[in-house]
N, C-alpha and C positions, 0 to 999 in steps of 0.2 A: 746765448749765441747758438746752440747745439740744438735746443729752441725752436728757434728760427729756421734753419736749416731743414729740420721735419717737418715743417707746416708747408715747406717750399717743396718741398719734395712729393706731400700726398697730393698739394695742388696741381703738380707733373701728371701725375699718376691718374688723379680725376680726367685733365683735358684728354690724355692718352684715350683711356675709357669712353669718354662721350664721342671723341673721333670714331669712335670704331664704330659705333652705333648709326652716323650719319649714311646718308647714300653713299657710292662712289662717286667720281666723275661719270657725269654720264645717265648716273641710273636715278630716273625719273619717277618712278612707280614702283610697289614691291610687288612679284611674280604672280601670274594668275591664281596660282594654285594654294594660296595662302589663306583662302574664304576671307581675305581683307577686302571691306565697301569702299576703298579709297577710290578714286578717281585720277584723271590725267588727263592734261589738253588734248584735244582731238577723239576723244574715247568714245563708242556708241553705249551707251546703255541700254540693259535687255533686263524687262519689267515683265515677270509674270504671276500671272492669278489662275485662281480657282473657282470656278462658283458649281455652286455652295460650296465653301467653305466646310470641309468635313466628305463630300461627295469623292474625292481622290486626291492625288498627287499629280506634280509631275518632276522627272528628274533630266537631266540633260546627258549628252554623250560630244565631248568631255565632259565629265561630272564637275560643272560651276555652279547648278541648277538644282535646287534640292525644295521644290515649293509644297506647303506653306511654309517652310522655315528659313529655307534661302531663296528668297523670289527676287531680287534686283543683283544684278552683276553689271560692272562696268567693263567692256572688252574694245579690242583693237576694230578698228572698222574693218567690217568686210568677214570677219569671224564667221565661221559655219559652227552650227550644233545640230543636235538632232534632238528633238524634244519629246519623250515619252508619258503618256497622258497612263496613270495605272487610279483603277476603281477598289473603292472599300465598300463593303459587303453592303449588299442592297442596293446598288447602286452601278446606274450603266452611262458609260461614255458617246455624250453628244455628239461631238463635234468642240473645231473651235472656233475662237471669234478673234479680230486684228491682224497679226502679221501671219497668223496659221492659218489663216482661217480656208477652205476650200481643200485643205491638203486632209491625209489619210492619218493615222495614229500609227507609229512615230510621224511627227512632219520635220521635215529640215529647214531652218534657218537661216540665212547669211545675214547678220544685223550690217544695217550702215544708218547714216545718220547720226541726229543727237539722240533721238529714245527710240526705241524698236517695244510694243505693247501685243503681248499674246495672251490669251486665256483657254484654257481646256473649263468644256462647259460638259457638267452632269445629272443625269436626272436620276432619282428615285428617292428613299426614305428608308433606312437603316430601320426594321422593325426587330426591336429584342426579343425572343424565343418567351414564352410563357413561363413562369416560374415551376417547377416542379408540384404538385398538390401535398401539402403537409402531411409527412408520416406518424401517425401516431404511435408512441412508443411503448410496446408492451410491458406492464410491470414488472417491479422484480418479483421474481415465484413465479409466475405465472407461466405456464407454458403447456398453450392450447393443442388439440387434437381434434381432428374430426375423422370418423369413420363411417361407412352405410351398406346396409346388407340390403341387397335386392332378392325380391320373393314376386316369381312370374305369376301370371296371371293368363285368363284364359281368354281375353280379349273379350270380356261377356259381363260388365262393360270397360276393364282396364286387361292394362298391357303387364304390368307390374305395380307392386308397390316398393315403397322405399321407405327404410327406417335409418334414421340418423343419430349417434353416438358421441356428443360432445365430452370433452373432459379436457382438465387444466384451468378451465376461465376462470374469470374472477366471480367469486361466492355471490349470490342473490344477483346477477345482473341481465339485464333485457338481452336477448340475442335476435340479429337480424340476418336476413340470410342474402345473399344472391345469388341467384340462378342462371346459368349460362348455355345453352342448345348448344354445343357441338354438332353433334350429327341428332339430328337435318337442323343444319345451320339455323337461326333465327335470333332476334334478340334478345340480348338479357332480361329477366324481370328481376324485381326483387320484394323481399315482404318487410317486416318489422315486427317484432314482439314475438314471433312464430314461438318461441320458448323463452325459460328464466333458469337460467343455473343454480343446481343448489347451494348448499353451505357450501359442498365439497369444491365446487366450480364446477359439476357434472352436469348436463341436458339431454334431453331425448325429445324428438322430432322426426315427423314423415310427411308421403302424402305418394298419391297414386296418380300413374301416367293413364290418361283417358286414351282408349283408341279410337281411330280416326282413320282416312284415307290411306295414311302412311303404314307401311308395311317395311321393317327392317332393323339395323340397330338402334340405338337409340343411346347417344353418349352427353353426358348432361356435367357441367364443371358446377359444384357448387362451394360457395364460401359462406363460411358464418363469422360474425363478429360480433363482441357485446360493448356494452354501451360504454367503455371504457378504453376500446381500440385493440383486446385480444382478440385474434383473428387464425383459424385455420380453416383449408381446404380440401375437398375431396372428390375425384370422379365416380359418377354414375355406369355405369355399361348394362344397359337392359335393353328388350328387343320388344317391338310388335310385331305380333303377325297377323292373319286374314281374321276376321272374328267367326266364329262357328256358324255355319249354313243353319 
């Protein structure tokens, strides 16, 4: 009997619980603000797109409108929003098309009806940034140097010569060079093979600035590398001047 009694009792207690859950009198639909898709007699619905898809968003003001992830809302007729059309990189805002269409970015809304259809339209093409060029990673021990003494010249028929001092590379390896014109600006060249380090990882390397029109300093960046990815750097500072009458 005592039994009986508790089973009548939790099944109180259930109807209790599920009453509470129901609407009240009265309340027909649950609040705007719930991001629930339910519906309700007389409601307008407000449908909106993107295209492309990926070209931007758009979000609303009240915030009901969150597209591509919240694009359909059911609201009370006669409802105003203000609809903001925002771009993801690379990419610029059209215009729109349906219930927006002719107005400015935000455009305003009043939906009535049964569906109200807007779209923000965008052009462009999202292009990714070039990968970075693979670092070659210098070995363990190794740790390169480059030095260069300059020895002027009487412009008859150079300006200077340049001798180059490697050390650190790695033993027996091909070294290539690049050369950079700082002053008087001009483009890089570069060579290959120019030296071979020894056991030690030690090279030596030159060569002579010819003279020409140019009269002044003469600032030269050069890098050397061997065939394994040790790499160090050093500036030049030498001058031309007039060549002897």
């Amino acid at each position: 009997m005592r039994g009986g009694y508790v089973v009548r009792a939790l099944f109180l207690v259930a109807l209790v619980a599920t009453a509470a859950l129901l609407p009240a009198s009265g309340q027909s639909r649950p609040p705007e603000s719930d991001g629930s898709s339910y519906t309700w007699s007389g409601a307008a619905t407000l449908s909106v797109d993107v295209k492309p898809w990926g070209g931007g968003y758009v979000r609303s003001d009240p915030y009901l409108i969150d597209c591509p992830m919240a694009c359909v809302r059911p609201l009370d007729q006669n409802r105003e929003l203000k609809l903001t059309a925002y771009v993801t990189i690379g990419h610029t805002f059209s215009g729109w098309e349906g219930a927006c269409a002719g107005q400015g970015n935000p455009c305003t809304l009043k939906v009535s009806g049964a569906l109200v259809e807007t779209a923000a339209v965008f052009t462009g093409q999202y292009t990714p940034p070039a990968p970075p060029a693979p670092v070659k990673p210098t070995p363990p021990g190794v740790n390169p140097a480059l030095t260069n003494t300059v020895t002027p010249g009487d412009c008859n028929p150079v300006c200077f010569t340049v001798s180059f001092s490697g050390t650190g590379y790695n033993p027996n390896s091909s070294i290539d060079t690049v050369t950079d014109y700082v002053v008087p600006d001009s483009p890089p060249g570069s060579e290959t093979g120019v030296a071979t380090s020894d056991a030690t990882g030690a090279w030596s390397w030159g060569f002579s600035q010819s003279c020409g029109s140019y009269e002044g300093p003469v600032v030269i960046d050069v890098t050397a590398t061997d065939a394994l990815g040790a790499s160090a750097s050093t500036t030049v500072n030498g001058s031309c001047s007039a060549p002897p009458t």
